[in-house]
C-alpha positions in Angstrom: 0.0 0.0 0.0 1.3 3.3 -0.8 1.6 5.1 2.6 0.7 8.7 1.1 -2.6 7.0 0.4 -5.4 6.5 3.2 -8.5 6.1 1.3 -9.6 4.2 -1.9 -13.0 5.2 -3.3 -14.3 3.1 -5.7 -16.7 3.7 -8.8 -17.5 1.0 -11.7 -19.5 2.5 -14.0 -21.6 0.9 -17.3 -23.3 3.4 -19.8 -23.8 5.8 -16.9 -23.3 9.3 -19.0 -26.2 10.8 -17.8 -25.0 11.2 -14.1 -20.9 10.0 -14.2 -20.0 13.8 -14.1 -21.9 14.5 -11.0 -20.2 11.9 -8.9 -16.9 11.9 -10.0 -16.9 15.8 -8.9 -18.5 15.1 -5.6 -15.0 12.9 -4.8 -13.2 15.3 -6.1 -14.9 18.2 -4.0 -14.1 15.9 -1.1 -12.8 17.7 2.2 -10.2 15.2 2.6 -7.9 15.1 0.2 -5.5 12.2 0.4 -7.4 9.3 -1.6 -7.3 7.7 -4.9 -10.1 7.6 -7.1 -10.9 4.1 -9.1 -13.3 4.7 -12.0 -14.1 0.9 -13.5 -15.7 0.8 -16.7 -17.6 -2.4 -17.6 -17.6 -2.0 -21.3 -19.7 1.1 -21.9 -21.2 1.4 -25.0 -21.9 5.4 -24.3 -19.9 8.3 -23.3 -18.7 7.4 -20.0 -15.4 6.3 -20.6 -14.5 9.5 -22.4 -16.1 11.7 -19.8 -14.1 9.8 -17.2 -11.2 10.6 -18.8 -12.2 14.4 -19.1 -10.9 15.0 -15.5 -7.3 15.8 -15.1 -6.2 14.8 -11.6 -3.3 12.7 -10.6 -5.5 10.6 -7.7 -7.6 9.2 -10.5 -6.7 5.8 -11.9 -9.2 4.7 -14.8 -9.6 0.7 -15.5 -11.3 -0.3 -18.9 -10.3 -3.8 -20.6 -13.4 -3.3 -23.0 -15.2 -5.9 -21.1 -18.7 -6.3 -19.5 -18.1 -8.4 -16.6 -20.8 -6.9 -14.3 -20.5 -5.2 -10.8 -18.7 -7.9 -8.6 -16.3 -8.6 -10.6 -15.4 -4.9 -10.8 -16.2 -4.5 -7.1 -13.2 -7.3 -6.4 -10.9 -5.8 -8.6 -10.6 -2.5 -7.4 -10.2 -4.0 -3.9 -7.3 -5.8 -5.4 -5.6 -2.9 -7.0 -6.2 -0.6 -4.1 -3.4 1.3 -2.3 -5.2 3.0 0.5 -6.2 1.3 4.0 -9.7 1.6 3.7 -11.8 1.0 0.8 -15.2 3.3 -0.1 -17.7 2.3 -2.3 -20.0 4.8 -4.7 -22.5 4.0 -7.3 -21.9 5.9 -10.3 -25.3 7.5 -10.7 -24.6 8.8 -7.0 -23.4 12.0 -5.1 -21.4 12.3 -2.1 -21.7 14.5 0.6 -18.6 16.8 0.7 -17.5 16.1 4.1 -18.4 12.0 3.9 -14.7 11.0 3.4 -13.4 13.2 6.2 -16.7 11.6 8.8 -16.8 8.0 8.1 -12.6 7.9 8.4 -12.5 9.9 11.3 -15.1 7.2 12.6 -13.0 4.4 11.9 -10.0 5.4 13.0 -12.1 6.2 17.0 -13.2 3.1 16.7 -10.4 0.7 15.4 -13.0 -2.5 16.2 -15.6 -1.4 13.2 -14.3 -3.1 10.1 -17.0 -1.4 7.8 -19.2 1.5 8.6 -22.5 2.7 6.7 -24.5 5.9 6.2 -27.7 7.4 6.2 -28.8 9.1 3.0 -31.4 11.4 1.1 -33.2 10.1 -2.1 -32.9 12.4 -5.2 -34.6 12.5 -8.5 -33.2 12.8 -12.0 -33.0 16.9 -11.1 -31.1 16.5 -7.9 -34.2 17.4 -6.3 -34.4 15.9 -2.2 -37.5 13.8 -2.2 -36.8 11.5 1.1 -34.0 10.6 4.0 -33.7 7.1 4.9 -32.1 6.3 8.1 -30.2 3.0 8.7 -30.3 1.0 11.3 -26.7 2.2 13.6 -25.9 -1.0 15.4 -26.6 -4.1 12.2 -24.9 -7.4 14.9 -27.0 -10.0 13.5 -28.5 -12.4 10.8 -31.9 -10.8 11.7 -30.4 -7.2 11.4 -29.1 -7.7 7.7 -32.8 -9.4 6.5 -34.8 -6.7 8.0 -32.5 -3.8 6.9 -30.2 -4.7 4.5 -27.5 -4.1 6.9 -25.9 -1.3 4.7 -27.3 1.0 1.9 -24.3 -0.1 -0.2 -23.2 2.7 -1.7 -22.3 4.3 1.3 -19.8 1.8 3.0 -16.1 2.3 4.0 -14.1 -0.4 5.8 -10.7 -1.5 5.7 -9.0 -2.7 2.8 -7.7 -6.0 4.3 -11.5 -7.0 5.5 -12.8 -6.6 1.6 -9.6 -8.7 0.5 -10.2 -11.5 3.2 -13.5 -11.3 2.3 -14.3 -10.8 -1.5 -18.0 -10.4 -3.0 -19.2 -13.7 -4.3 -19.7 -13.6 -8.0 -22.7 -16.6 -7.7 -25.2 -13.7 -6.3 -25.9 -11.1 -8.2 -27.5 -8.3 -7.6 -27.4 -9.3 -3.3 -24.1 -9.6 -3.7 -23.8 -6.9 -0.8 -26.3 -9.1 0.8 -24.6 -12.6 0.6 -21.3 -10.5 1.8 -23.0 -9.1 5.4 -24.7 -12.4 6.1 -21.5 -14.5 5.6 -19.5 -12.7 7.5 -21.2 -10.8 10.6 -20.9 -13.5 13.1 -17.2 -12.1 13.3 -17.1 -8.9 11.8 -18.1 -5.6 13.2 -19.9 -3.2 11.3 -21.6 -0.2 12.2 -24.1 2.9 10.6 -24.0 7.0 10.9 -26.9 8.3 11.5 -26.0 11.6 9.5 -26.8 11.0 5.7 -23.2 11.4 3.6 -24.8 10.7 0.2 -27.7 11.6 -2.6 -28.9 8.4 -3.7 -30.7 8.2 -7.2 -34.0 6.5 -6.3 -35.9 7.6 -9.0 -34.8 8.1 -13.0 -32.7 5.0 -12.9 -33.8 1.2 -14.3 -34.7 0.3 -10.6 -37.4 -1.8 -11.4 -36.2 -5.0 -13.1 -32.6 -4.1 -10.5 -34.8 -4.5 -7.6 -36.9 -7.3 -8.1 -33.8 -9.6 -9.2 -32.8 -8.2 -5.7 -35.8 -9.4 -3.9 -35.3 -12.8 -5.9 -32.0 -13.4 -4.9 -32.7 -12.8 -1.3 -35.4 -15.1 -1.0 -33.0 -17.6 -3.0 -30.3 -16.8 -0.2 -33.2 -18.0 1.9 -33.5 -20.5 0.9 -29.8 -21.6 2.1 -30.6 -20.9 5.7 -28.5 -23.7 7.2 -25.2 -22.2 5.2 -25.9 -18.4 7.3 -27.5 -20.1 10.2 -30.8 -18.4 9.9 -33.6 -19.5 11.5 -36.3 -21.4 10.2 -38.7 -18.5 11.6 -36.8 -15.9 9.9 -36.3 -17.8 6.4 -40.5 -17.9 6.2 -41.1 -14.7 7.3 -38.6 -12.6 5.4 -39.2 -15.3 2.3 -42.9 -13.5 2.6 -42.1 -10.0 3.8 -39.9 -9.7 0.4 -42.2 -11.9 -1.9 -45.1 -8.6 -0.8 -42.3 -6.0 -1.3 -42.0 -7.0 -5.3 -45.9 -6.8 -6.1 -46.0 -3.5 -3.6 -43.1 -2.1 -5.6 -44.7 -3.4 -9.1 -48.5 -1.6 -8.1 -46.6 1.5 -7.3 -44.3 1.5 -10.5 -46.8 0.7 -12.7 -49.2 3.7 -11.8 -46.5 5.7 -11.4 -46.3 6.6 -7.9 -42.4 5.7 -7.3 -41.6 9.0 -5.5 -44.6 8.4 -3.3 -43.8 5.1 -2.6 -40.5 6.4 -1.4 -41.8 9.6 0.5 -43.5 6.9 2.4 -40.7 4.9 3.5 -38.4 8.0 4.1 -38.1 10.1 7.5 -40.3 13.7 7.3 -37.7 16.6 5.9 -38.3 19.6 7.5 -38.3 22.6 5.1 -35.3 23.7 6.7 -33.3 20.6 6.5 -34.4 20.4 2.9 -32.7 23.9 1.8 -29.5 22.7 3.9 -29.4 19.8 2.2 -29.8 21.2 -1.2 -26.9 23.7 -0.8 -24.6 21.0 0.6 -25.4 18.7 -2.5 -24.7 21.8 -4.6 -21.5 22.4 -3.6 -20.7 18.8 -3.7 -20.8 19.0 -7.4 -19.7 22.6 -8.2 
Protein backbone atom coordinates (compact mmCIF):
# COMPACT_ATOMS: atom_id res chain seq x y z
CA UNK A 1 0.00 0.00 0.00
CA UNK A 2 1.34 3.33 -0.79
CA UNK A 3 1.55 5.10 2.64
CA UNK A 4 0.72 8.71 1.12
CA UNK A 5 -2.59 6.96 0.36
CA UNK A 6 -5.37 6.50 3.15
CA UNK A 7 -8.46 6.05 1.32
CA UNK A 8 -9.55 4.21 -1.88
CA UNK A 9 -12.96 5.16 -3.30
CA UNK A 10 -14.32 3.09 -5.74
CA UNK A 11 -16.74 3.69 -8.85
CA UNK A 12 -17.48 0.98 -11.71
CA UNK A 13 -19.52 2.54 -14.04
CA UNK A 14 -21.55 0.89 -17.27
CA UNK A 15 -23.29 3.36 -19.83
CA UNK A 16 -23.81 5.75 -16.94
CA UNK A 17 -23.34 9.28 -18.96
CA UNK A 18 -26.18 10.82 -17.76
CA UNK A 19 -25.01 11.18 -14.14
CA UNK A 20 -20.94 9.98 -14.18
CA UNK A 21 -20.04 13.81 -14.13
CA UNK A 22 -21.93 14.52 -10.96
CA UNK A 23 -20.23 11.90 -8.90
CA UNK A 24 -16.93 11.85 -9.96
CA UNK A 25 -16.85 15.78 -8.90
CA UNK A 26 -18.53 15.10 -5.63
CA UNK A 27 -15.03 12.91 -4.83
CA UNK A 28 -13.25 15.33 -6.05
CA UNK A 29 -14.90 18.22 -4.00
CA UNK A 30 -14.13 15.91 -1.08
CA UNK A 31 -12.75 17.73 2.19
CA UNK A 32 -10.17 15.21 2.62
CA UNK A 33 -7.95 15.06 0.19
CA UNK A 34 -5.49 12.16 0.44
CA UNK A 35 -7.44 9.29 -1.58
CA UNK A 36 -7.30 7.73 -4.85
CA UNK A 37 -10.12 7.58 -7.15
CA UNK A 38 -10.89 4.09 -9.05
CA UNK A 39 -13.34 4.70 -11.96
CA UNK A 40 -14.07 0.93 -13.52
CA UNK A 41 -15.70 0.81 -16.74
CA UNK A 42 -17.62 -2.37 -17.56
CA UNK A 43 -17.61 -2.05 -21.32
CA UNK A 44 -19.68 1.10 -21.91
CA UNK A 45 -21.23 1.41 -24.96
CA UNK A 46 -21.86 5.37 -24.35
CA UNK A 47 -19.93 8.30 -23.33
CA UNK A 48 -18.73 7.44 -20.03
CA UNK A 49 -15.38 6.32 -20.63
CA UNK A 50 -14.53 9.45 -22.35
CA UNK A 51 -16.10 11.74 -19.83
CA UNK A 52 -14.11 9.79 -17.22
CA UNK A 53 -11.19 10.61 -18.80
CA UNK A 54 -12.19 14.41 -19.09
CA UNK A 55 -10.89 15.02 -15.49
CA UNK A 56 -7.32 15.83 -15.07
CA UNK A 57 -6.25 14.79 -11.55
CA UNK A 58 -3.26 12.71 -10.56
CA UNK A 59 -5.48 10.61 -7.73
CA UNK A 60 -7.62 9.18 -10.52
CA UNK A 61 -6.70 5.84 -11.86
CA UNK A 62 -9.18 4.67 -14.77
CA UNK A 63 -9.55 0.66 -15.50
CA UNK A 64 -11.27 -0.34 -18.92
CA UNK A 65 -10.26 -3.78 -20.59
CA UNK A 66 -13.36 -3.35 -23.00
CA UNK A 67 -15.25 -5.86 -21.13
CA UNK A 68 -18.68 -6.27 -19.49
CA UNK A 69 -18.09 -8.37 -16.60
CA UNK A 70 -20.77 -6.92 -14.26
CA UNK A 71 -20.50 -5.15 -10.83
CA UNK A 72 -18.72 -7.93 -8.55
CA UNK A 73 -16.32 -8.58 -10.60
CA UNK A 74 -15.39 -4.87 -10.81
CA UNK A 75 -16.16 -4.47 -7.14
CA UNK A 76 -13.21 -7.26 -6.35
CA UNK A 77 -10.92 -5.82 -8.55
CA UNK A 78 -10.63 -2.53 -7.35
CA UNK A 79 -10.24 -3.95 -3.94
CA UNK A 80 -7.31 -5.83 -5.35
CA UNK A 81 -5.57 -2.87 -6.98
CA UNK A 82 -6.18 -0.55 -4.15
CA UNK A 83 -3.37 1.27 -2.29
CA UNK A 84 -5.20 3.03 0.48
CA UNK A 85 -6.22 1.29 3.99
CA UNK A 86 -9.67 1.64 3.69
CA UNK A 87 -11.77 1.02 0.83
CA UNK A 88 -15.23 3.31 -0.06
CA UNK A 89 -17.72 2.27 -2.34
CA UNK A 90 -20.01 4.76 -4.70
CA UNK A 91 -22.53 3.98 -7.32
CA UNK A 92 -21.90 5.90 -10.30
CA UNK A 93 -25.28 7.49 -10.70
CA UNK A 94 -24.55 8.82 -6.97
CA UNK A 95 -23.39 12.03 -5.13
CA UNK A 96 -21.38 12.33 -2.10
CA UNK A 97 -21.67 14.55 0.62
CA UNK A 98 -18.63 16.79 0.74
CA UNK A 99 -17.48 16.06 4.06
CA UNK A 100 -18.45 12.04 3.88
CA UNK A 101 -14.73 10.95 3.39
CA UNK A 102 -13.41 13.15 6.23
CA UNK A 103 -16.71 11.57 8.83
CA UNK A 104 -16.75 8.04 8.12
CA UNK A 105 -12.59 7.90 8.37
CA UNK A 106 -12.49 9.91 11.34
CA UNK A 107 -15.09 7.22 12.62
CA UNK A 108 -13.03 4.36 11.89
CA UNK A 109 -9.96 5.37 13.02
CA UNK A 110 -12.05 6.21 16.95
CA UNK A 111 -13.23 3.13 16.71
CA UNK A 112 -10.36 0.73 15.40
CA UNK A 113 -13.00 -2.55 16.21
CA UNK A 114 -15.62 -1.36 13.16
CA UNK A 115 -14.26 -3.12 10.09
CA UNK A 116 -17.04 -1.41 7.83
CA UNK A 117 -19.24 1.46 8.55
CA UNK A 118 -22.45 2.66 6.70
CA UNK A 119 -24.49 5.89 6.18
CA UNK A 120 -27.70 7.41 6.16
CA UNK A 121 -28.80 9.09 2.96
CA UNK A 122 -31.39 11.38 1.12
CA UNK A 123 -33.17 10.11 -2.08
CA UNK A 124 -32.92 12.35 -5.18
CA UNK A 125 -34.61 12.47 -8.51
CA UNK A 126 -33.24 12.76 -12.00
CA UNK A 127 -32.99 16.88 -11.12
CA UNK A 128 -31.13 16.49 -7.90
CA UNK A 129 -34.18 17.45 -6.25
CA UNK A 130 -34.41 15.89 -2.21
CA UNK A 131 -37.51 13.80 -2.17
CA UNK A 132 -36.78 11.49 1.08
CA UNK A 133 -34.04 10.64 4.00
CA UNK A 134 -33.73 7.08 4.90
CA UNK A 135 -32.11 6.34 8.07
CA UNK A 136 -30.24 2.99 8.74
CA UNK A 137 -30.29 0.96 11.35
CA UNK A 138 -26.71 2.18 13.60
CA UNK A 139 -25.88 -0.97 15.37
CA UNK A 140 -26.58 -4.07 12.22
CA UNK A 141 -24.94 -7.37 14.90
CA UNK A 142 -27.04 -10.03 13.54
CA UNK A 143 -28.45 -12.39 10.79
CA UNK A 144 -31.92 -10.81 11.74
CA UNK A 145 -30.37 -7.22 11.45
CA UNK A 146 -29.13 -7.66 7.68
CA UNK A 147 -32.84 -9.39 6.53
CA UNK A 148 -34.84 -6.68 8.02
CA UNK A 149 -32.51 -3.77 6.86
CA UNK A 150 -30.20 -4.70 4.46
CA UNK A 151 -27.52 -4.10 6.85
CA UNK A 152 -25.92 -1.30 4.73
CA UNK A 153 -27.25 0.98 1.85
CA UNK A 154 -24.30 -0.08 -0.19
CA UNK A 155 -23.22 2.75 -1.73
CA UNK A 156 -22.30 4.32 1.29
CA UNK A 157 -19.84 1.85 2.97
CA UNK A 158 -16.06 2.29 4.00
CA UNK A 159 -14.14 -0.41 5.78
CA UNK A 160 -10.72 -1.47 5.75
CA UNK A 161 -9.01 -2.74 2.80
CA UNK A 162 -7.68 -6.03 4.31
CA UNK A 163 -11.46 -6.98 5.53
CA UNK A 164 -12.77 -6.58 1.64
CA UNK A 165 -9.63 -8.74 0.47
CA UNK A 166 -10.23 -11.54 3.19
CA UNK A 167 -13.54 -11.28 2.33
CA UNK A 168 -14.34 -10.80 -1.52
CA UNK A 169 -17.98 -10.40 -3.00
CA UNK A 170 -19.24 -13.74 -4.35
CA UNK A 171 -19.70 -13.57 -8.02
CA UNK A 172 -22.71 -16.55 -7.70
CA UNK A 173 -25.21 -13.73 -6.30
CA UNK A 174 -25.86 -11.13 -8.19
CA UNK A 175 -27.52 -8.25 -7.56
CA UNK A 176 -27.38 -9.29 -3.31
CA UNK A 177 -24.12 -9.55 -3.65
CA UNK A 178 -23.78 -6.90 -0.76
CA UNK A 179 -26.33 -9.15 0.81
CA UNK A 180 -24.60 -12.55 0.61
CA UNK A 181 -21.33 -10.50 1.77
CA UNK A 182 -23.02 -9.06 5.35
CA UNK A 183 -24.71 -12.38 6.07
CA UNK A 184 -21.53 -14.54 5.64
CA UNK A 185 -19.51 -12.72 7.47
CA UNK A 186 -21.17 -10.83 10.56
CA UNK A 187 -20.93 -13.48 13.06
CA UNK A 188 -17.18 -12.08 13.33
CA UNK A 189 -17.14 -8.90 11.75
CA UNK A 190 -18.07 -5.59 13.23
CA UNK A 191 -19.94 -3.17 11.29
CA UNK A 192 -21.57 -0.25 12.19
CA UNK A 193 -24.08 2.91 10.57
CA UNK A 194 -23.98 6.99 10.87
CA UNK A 195 -26.93 8.26 11.53
CA UNK A 196 -26.00 11.56 9.54
CA UNK A 197 -26.82 10.96 5.73
CA UNK A 198 -23.23 11.44 3.64
CA UNK A 199 -24.77 10.65 0.21
CA UNK A 200 -27.74 11.62 -2.55
CA UNK A 201 -28.92 8.42 -3.73
CA UNK A 202 -30.71 8.19 -7.15
CA UNK A 203 -34.02 6.46 -6.26
CA UNK A 204 -35.90 7.64 -9.02
CA UNK A 205 -34.81 8.10 -13.03
CA UNK A 206 -32.70 5.02 -12.91
CA UNK A 207 -33.84 1.16 -14.35
CA UNK A 208 -34.70 0.26 -10.60
CA UNK A 209 -37.44 -1.77 -11.43
CA UNK A 210 -36.20 -4.98 -13.13
CA UNK A 211 -32.55 -4.14 -10.50
CA UNK A 212 -34.84 -4.46 -7.59
CA UNK A 213 -36.95 -7.29 -8.13
CA UNK A 214 -33.77 -9.57 -9.17
CA UNK A 215 -32.81 -8.17 -5.69
CA UNK A 216 -35.76 -9.36 -3.92
CA UNK A 217 -35.28 -12.83 -5.87
CA UNK A 218 -32.00 -13.39 -4.91
CA UNK A 219 -32.67 -12.77 -1.30
CA UNK A 220 -35.43 -15.12 -1.04
CA UNK A 221 -33.04 -17.64 -3.00
CA UNK A 222 -30.30 -16.77 -0.18
CA UNK A 223 -33.22 -17.97 1.89
CA UNK A 224 -33.48 -20.53 0.88
CA UNK A 225 -29.84 -21.57 2.12
CA UNK A 226 -30.61 -20.90 5.75
CA UNK A 227 -28.51 -23.67 7.23
CA UNK A 228 -25.22 -22.17 5.15
CA UNK A 229 -25.93 -18.37 7.30
CA UNK A 230 -27.52 -20.14 10.17
CA UNK A 231 -30.83 -18.36 9.89
CA UNK A 232 -33.55 -19.52 11.52
CA UNK A 233 -36.34 -21.41 10.22
CA UNK A 234 -38.70 -18.47 11.55
CA UNK A 235 -36.80 -15.87 9.89
CA UNK A 236 -36.28 -17.78 6.45
CA UNK A 237 -40.50 -17.87 6.19
CA UNK A 238 -41.13 -14.69 7.35
CA UNK A 239 -38.60 -12.59 5.44
CA UNK A 240 -39.24 -15.30 2.26
CA UNK A 241 -42.88 -13.48 2.64
CA UNK A 242 -42.05 -10.02 3.83
CA UNK A 243 -39.90 -9.67 0.40
CA UNK A 244 -42.19 -11.93 -1.92
CA UNK A 245 -45.08 -8.59 -0.78
CA UNK A 246 -42.33 -5.95 -1.25
CA UNK A 247 -41.97 -6.95 -5.28
CA UNK A 248 -45.93 -6.78 -6.06
CA UNK A 249 -46.00 -3.55 -3.63
CA UNK A 250 -43.11 -2.08 -5.60
CA UNK A 251 -44.70 -3.39 -9.13
CA UNK A 252 -48.47 -1.63 -8.08
CA UNK A 253 -46.64 1.46 -7.33
CA UNK A 254 -44.31 1.53 -10.48
CA UNK A 255 -46.84 0.73 -12.74
CA UNK A 256 -49.18 3.71 -11.82
CA UNK A 257 -46.50 5.67 -11.36
CA UNK A 258 -46.31 6.56 -7.86
CA UNK A 259 -42.41 5.71 -7.35
CA UNK A 260 -41.56 9.03 -5.50
CA UNK A 261 -44.64 8.36 -3.31
CA UNK A 262 -43.80 5.11 -2.63
CA UNK A 263 -40.48 6.39 -1.44
CA UNK A 264 -41.76 9.57 0.52
CA UNK A 265 -43.46 6.90 2.36
CA UNK A 266 -40.68 4.89 3.52
CA UNK A 267 -38.43 7.96 4.08
CA UNK A 268 -38.09 10.12 7.49
CA UNK A 269 -40.29 13.75 7.32
CA UNK A 270 -37.74 16.56 5.88
CA UNK A 271 -38.34 19.62 7.51
CA UNK A 272 -38.28 22.64 5.10
CA UNK A 273 -35.30 23.74 6.68
CA UNK A 274 -33.27 20.59 6.49
CA UNK A 275 -34.36 20.37 2.94
CA UNK A 276 -32.70 23.85 1.78
CA UNK A 277 -29.53 22.70 3.95
CA UNK A 278 -29.41 19.84 2.19
CA UNK A 279 -29.78 21.16 -1.23
CA UNK A 280 -26.91 23.73 -0.77
CA UNK A 281 -24.65 21.03 0.58
CA UNK A 282 -25.41 18.72 -2.47
CA UNK A 283 -24.67 21.79 -4.61
CA UNK A 284 -21.52 22.45 -3.57
CA UNK A 285 -20.73 18.76 -3.75
CA UNK A 286 -20.79 19.00 -7.37
CA UNK A 287 -19.74 22.63 -8.25
Amino acid sequence: MDSNIKVTIGIPFYNAEQYLRYAIQSVLNQTFHDFELILSDDGSTDSSIEIARSFDDPRIVILSDGKNRGLVYRLNEQIHFAKGMYFVRMDADDIMHFNRIAIQLDYLKSNSEVDVVGTSYYSIDTSNQIIGKTIVNNKPYSVSSVLKGGCFAHPTIMGKTEWFRKNPYDESWIRMEDVELWLRTISFSRFSNLSVPLLYYRSIGVPTLKKYIKSNIGIIKLLQKRNIYKISISDSIYYSISYCLKIIVYVIFYCFGQMGYLIAMRSKNISTDEVKKATKDLIESIK
